[in-house]
C-alpha positions as CSV (number, residue, x, y, z in Angstrom):
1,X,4.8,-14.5,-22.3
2,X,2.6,-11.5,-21.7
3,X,2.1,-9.4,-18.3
4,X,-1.5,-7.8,-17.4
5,X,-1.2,-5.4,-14.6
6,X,-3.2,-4.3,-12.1
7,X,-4.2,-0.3,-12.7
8,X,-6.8,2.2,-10.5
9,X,-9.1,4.0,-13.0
10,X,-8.9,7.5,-11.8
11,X,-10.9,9.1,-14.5
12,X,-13.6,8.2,-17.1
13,X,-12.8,10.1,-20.0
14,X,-16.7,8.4,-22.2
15,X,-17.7,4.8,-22.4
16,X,-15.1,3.8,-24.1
17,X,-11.8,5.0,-22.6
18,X,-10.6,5.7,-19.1
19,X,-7.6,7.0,-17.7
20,X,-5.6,4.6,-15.0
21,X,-3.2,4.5,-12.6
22,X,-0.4,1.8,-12.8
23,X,2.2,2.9,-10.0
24,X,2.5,5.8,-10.7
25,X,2.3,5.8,-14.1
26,X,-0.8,6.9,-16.1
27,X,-2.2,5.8,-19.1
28,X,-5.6,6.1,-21.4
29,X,-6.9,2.5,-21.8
30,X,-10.3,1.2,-23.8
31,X,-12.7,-0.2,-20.8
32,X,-14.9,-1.2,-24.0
33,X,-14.6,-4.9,-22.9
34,X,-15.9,-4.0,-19.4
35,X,-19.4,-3.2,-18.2
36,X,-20.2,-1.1,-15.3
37,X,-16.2,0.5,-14.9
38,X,-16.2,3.1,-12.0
39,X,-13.6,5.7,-10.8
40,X,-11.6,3.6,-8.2
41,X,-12.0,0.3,-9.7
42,X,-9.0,-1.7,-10.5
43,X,-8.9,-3.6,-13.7
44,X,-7.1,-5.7,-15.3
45,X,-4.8,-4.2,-18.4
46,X,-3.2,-5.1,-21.2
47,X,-2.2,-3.8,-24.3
48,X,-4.4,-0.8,-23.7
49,X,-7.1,-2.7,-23.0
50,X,-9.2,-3.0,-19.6
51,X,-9.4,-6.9,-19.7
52,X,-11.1,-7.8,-16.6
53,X,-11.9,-6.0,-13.1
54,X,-10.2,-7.0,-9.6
55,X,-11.1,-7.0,-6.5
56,X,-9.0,-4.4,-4.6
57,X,-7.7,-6.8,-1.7
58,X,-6.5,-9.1,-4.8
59,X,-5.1,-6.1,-6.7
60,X,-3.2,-4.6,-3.3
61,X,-1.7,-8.3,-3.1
62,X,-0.5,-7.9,-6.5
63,X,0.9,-4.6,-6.2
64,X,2.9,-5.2,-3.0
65,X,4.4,-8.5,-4.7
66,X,5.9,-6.8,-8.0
67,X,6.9,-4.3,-5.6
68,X,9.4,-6.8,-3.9
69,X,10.4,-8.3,-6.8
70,X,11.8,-4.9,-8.2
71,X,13.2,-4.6,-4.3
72,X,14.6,-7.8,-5.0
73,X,15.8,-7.1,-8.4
74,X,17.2,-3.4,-7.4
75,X,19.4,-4.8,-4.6
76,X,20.6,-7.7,-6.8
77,X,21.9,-5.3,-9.4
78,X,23.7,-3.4,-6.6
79,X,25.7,-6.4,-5.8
């Protein structure tokens, strides 16, 4: 099984490789598989790679659901 995770590009570093924002957490990924990748975009990423783009309703749905689960998953390791 393999997860792809929603990231903000924040930066565009050339035409090859951006920098995004997953949470938090940033990271360089290739957009090469992407055409037309803007600064506030969210894409699709996996394995350093910019797979697809999402809409940003569709990625804020995402985000707020792996942020219950690791609510979820948090309070369970408290009990």
């Amino acid at each position: 099984m393999c997860l792809a995770i929603p990231a903000e590009v924040i930066a565009i570093d050339d035409q090859e490789l951006a920098t995004v924002d997953m949470g938090g957490v940033r990271k360089d990924v290739s957009v090469s598989l992407l055409d037309d990748v803007s600064v506030g975009d969210y894409v699709i990423v996996h394995t350093g790679f910019a797979l697809s783009k999402l809409d940003p309703e569709e990625a804020k749905i995402t985000l707020d659901l792996f942020a219950e689960m690791a609510a979820l998953v948090e309070e369970a390791d408290k009990n």
